[in-house]
N, C-alpha and C positions, 0 to 999 in steps of 0.2 A: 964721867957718865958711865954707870952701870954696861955692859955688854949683855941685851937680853935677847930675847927670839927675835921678840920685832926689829930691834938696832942692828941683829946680825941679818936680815933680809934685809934692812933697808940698804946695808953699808955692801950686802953681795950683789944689789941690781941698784948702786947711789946714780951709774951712769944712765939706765932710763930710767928712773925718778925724776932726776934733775931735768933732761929735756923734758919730759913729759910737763912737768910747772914749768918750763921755760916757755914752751909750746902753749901752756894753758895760759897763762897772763901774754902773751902776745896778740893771743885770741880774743879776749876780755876787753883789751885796752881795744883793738882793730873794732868791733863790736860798737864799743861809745865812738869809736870816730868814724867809723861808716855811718849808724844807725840815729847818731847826737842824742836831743829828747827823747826819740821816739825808741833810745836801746832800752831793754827789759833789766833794768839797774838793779832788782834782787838778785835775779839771774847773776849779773856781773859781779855785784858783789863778795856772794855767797862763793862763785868757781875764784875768783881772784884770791878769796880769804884760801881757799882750800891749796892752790898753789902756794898759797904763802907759808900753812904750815911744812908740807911738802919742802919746798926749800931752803925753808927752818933747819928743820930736821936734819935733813943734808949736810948744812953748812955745821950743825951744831955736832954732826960726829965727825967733820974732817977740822973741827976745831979752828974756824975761819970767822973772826971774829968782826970783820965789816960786813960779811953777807949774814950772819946771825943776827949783828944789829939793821941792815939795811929789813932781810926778812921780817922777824919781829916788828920790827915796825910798818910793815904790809900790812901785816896778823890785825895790829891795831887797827889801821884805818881801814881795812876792812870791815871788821866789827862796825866801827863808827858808819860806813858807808851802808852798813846791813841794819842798823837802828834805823836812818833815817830815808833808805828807800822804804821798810817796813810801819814809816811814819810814827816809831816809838821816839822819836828826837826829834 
């Protein structure tokens, strides 16, 4: 992976990056278990996908290949989770 502007701020502040998405999906998931039906599921979706690239990204420059497969597949079901609170699925 290239070293570009963005990769070299992401990788000079990876350590709050990383809490900051750990922090965000802790929130997310606390959110559907406090809230159940009645949480705002775009909402969740959408911040949960955003952590996930978030810690994508992270894992994809310190070259950590179960949390880039674990992440990326957030990213997905995200997406999926944001089609069909948006009722396009």
């Amino acid at each position: 992976m290239p070293i570009t502007r963005s990769n070299r701020f992401v990788l000079k502040n990876i350590k709050h990056i990383e809490m900051t998405g750990v922090l965000m999906r802790i929130f997310s998931f606390s959110l559907v278990s406090w809230l159940g039906p009645a949480s705002p599921f775009m909402f969740v979706w959408v911040f949960n996908t955003i952590d996930a690239v978030m810690l994508s990204w992270c894992s994809l420059l310190k070259k950590d290949a179960a949390y880039t497969l674990l992440n990326t597949f957030w990213i997905l079901v995200g997406i999926i989770g944001i089609l069909r609170a948006g009722g396009w699925l």
